[in-house]
Backbone as CSV, one residue per row, in Angstrom:
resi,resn,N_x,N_y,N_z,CA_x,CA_y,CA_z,C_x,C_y,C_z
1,UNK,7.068,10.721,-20.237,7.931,10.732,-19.073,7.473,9.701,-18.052
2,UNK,5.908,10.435,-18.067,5.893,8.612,-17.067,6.068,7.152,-17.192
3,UNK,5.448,6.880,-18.173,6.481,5.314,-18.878,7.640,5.010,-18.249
4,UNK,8.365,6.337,-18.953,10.054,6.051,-18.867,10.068,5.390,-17.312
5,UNK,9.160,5.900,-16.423,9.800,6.423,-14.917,8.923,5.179,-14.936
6,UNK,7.967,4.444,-14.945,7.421,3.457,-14.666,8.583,2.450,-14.992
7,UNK,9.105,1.981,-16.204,9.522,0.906,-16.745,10.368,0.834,-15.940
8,UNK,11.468,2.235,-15.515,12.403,2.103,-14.392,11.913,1.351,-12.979
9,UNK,10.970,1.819,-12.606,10.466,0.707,-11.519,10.156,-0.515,-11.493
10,UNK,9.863,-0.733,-12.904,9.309,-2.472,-13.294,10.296,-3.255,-13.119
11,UNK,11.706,-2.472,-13.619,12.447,-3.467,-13.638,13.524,-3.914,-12.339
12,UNK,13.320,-2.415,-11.243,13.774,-2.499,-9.919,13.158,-3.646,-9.236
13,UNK,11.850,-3.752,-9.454,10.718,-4.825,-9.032,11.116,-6.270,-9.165
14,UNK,10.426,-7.204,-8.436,11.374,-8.403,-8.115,10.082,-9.025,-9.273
15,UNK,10.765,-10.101,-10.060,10.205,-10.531,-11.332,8.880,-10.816,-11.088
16,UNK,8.205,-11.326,-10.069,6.884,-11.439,-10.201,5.861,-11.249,-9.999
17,UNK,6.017,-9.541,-9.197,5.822,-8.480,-9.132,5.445,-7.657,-10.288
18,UNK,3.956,-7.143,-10.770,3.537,-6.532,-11.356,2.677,-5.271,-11.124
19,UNK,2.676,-4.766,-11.756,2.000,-3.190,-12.002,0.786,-3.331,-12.194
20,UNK,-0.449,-2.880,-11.522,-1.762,-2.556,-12.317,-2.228,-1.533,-11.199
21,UNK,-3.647,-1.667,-11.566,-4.406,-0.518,-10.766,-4.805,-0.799,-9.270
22,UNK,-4.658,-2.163,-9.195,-4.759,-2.764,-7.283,-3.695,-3.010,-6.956
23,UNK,-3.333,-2.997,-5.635,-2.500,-3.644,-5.346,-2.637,-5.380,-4.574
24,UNK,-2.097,-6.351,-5.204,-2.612,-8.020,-4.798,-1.750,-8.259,-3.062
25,UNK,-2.485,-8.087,-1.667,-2.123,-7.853,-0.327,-1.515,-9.134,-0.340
26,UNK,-0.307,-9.144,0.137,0.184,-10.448,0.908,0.277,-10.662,2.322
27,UNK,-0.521,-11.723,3.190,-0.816,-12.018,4.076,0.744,-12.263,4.626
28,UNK,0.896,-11.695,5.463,2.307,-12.189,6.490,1.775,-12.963,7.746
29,UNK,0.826,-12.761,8.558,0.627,-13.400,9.501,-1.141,-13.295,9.751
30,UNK,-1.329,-14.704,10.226,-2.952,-14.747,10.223,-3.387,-15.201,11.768
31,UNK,-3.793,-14.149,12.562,-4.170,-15.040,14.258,-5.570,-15.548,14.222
32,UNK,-6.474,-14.438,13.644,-8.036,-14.585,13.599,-8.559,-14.478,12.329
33,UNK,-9.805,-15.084,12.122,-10.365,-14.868,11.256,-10.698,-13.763,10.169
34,UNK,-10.805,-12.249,10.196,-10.388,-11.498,9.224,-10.408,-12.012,8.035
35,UNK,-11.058,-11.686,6.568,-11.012,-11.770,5.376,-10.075,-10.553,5.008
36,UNK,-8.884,-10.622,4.435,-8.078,-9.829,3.646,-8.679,-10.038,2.340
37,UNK,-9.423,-10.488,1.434,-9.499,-10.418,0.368,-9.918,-9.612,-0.392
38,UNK,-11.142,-9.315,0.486,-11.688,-7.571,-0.630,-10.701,-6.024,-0.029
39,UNK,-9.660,-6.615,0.538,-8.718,-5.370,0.836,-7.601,-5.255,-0.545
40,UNK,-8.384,-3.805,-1.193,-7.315,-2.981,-2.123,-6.780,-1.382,-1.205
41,UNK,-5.954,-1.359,-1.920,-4.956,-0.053,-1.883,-4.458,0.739,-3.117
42,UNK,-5.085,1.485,-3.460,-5.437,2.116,-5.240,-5.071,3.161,-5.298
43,UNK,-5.031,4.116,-6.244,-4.430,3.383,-7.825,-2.739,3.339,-6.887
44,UNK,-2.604,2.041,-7.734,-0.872,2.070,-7.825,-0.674,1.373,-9.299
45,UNK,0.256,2.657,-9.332,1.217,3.391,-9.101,0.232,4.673,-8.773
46,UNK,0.560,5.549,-7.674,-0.537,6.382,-7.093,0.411,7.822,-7.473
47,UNK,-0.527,8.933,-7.673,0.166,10.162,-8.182,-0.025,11.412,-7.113
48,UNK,-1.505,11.320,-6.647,-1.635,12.537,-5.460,-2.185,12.215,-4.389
49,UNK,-2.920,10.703,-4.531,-4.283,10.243,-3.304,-4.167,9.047,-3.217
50,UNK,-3.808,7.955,-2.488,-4.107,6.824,-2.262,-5.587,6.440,-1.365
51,UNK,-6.658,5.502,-1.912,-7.697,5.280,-1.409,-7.592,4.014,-1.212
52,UNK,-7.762,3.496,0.571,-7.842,1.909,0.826,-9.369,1.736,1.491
53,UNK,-9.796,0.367,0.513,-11.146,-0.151,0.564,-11.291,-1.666,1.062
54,UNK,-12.280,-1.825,1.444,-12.524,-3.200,1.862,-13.051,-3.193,3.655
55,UNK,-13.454,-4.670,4.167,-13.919,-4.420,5.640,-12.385,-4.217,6.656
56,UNK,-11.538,-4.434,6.542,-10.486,-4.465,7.310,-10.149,-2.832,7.546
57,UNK,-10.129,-2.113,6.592,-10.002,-0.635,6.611,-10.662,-0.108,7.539
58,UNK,-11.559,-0.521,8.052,-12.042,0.346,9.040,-11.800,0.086,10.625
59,UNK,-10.821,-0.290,10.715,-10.498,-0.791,11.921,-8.861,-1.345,11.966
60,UNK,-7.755,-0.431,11.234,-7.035,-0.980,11.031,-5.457,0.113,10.889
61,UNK,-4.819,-0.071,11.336,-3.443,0.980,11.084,-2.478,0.460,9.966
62,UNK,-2.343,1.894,9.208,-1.929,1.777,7.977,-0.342,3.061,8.177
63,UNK,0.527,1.827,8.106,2.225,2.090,7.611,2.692,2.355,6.265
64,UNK,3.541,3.094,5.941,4.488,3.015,4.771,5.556,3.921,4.448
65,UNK,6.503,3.025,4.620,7.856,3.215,4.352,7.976,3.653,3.171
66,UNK,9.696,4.073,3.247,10.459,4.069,1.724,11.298,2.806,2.115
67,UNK,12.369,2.711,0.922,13.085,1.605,0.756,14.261,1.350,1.831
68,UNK,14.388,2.794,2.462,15.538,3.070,3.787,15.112,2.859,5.266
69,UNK,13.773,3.072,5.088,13.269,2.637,6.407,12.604,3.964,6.810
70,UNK,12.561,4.948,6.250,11.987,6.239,6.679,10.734,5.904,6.284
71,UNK,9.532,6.484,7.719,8.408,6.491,7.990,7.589,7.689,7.009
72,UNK,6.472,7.482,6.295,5.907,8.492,5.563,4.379,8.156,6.045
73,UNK,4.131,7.588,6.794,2.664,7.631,7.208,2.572,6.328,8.090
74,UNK,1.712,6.864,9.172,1.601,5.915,10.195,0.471,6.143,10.909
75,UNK,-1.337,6.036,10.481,-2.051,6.463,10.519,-3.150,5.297,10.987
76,UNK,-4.240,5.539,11.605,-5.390,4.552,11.980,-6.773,4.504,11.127
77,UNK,-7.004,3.876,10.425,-7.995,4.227,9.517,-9.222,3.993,10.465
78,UNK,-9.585,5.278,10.702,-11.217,5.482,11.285,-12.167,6.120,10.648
79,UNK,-12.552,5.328,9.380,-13.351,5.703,8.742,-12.894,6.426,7.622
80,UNK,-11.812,7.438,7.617,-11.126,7.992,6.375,-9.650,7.579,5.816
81,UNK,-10.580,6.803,4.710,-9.231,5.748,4.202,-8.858,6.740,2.497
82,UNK,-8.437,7.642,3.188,-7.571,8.603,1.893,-6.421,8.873,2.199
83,UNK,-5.332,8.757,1.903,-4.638,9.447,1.716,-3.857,10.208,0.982
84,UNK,-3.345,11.776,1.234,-2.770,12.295,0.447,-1.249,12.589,0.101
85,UNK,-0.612,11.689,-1.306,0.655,11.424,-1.443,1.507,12.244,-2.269
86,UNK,0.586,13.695,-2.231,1.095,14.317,-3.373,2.629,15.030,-2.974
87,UNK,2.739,15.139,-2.227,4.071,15.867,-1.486,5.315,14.551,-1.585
88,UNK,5.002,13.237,-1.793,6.139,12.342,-1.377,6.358,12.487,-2.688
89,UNK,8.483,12.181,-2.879,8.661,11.885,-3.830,9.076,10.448,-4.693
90,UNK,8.839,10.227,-5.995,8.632,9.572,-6.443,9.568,8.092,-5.913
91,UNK,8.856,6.793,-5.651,9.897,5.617,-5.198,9.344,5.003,-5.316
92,UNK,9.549,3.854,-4.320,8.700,2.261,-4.147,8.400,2.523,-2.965
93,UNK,7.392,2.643,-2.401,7.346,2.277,-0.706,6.744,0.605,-0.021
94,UNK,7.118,0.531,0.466,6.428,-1.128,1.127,5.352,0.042,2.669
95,UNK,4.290,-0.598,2.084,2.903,-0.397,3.015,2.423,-1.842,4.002
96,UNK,2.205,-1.465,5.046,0.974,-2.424,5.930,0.374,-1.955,6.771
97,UNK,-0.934,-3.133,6.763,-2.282,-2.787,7.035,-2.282,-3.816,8.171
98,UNK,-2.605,-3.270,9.516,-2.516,-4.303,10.934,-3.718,-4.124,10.976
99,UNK,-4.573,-5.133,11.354,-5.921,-4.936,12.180,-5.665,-4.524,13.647
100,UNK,-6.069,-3.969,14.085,-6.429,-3.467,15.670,-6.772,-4.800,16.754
101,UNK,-7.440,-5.325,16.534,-7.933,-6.494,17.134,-7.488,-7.914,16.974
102,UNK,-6.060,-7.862,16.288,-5.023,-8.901,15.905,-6.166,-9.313,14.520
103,UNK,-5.748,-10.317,13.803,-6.126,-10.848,12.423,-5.213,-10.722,11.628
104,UNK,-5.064,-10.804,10.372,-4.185,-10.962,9.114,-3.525,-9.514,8.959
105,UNK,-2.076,-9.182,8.705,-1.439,-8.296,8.355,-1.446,-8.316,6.851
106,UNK,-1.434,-7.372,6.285,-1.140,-7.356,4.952,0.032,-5.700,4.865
107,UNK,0.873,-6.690,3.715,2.068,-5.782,3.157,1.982,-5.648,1.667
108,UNK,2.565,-4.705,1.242,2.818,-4.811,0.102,3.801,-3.563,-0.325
109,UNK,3.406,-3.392,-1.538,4.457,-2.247,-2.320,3.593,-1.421,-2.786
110,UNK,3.574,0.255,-3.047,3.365,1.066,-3.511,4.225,1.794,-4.285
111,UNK,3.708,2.089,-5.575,4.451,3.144,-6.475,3.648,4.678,-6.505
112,UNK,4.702,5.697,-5.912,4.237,6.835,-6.388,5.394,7.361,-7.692
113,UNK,4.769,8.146,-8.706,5.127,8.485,-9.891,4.410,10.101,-10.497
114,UNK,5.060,10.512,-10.365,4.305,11.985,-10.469,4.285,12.573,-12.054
């Protein structure tokens, strides 16, 4: 069943856009110095817990939508970068990660799949 429900998302997904266990952050805007690079957002496709790692996480507010614009988390990572996704149901959400102190935004996409 999950396959099925994966492949359905692969192919909603814009072609060069892929599936694995990180998600690859795309920089939208850069004021300061900030390294986005060791920033993941895991596992995706995520089933009950999303865990975000790296130095930016700790100092940083973390968004994510569904595809309509409805808000499902809008949280400040101070130190506890878990979250729990087991209640949302299954979609695409687009996530971002603001630093607090201006620096690089990062967006991306999340799959939950239950």
């Amino acid at each position: 069943m999950a396959n099925s429900v994966l492949n359905i998302y692969e192919q909603a997904l814009p072609v060069n856009y892929s599936v694995d266990e990180t998600t690859k952050p795309r920089i939208s805007n850069s004021t300061k110095g900030q390294s986005v690079n060791d920033v993941k957002l895991y596992p995706n496709p995520a089933t009950h817990e999303i865990q975000i790692s790296g130095s930016i996480a700790d100092t940083a507010r973390l968004r994510i939508y569904d595809q309509l614009g409805r808000s499902y988390a809008d949280v400040m990572l101070d130190g506890d970068r878990r979250l729990n996704v087991s209640s949302w149901p299954d979609g695409v959400y687009i996530y971002s990660i603001t630093p607090r102190e201006g620096g690089e935004k990062i967006e991306g996409k999340l799959i939950i799949i239950k």
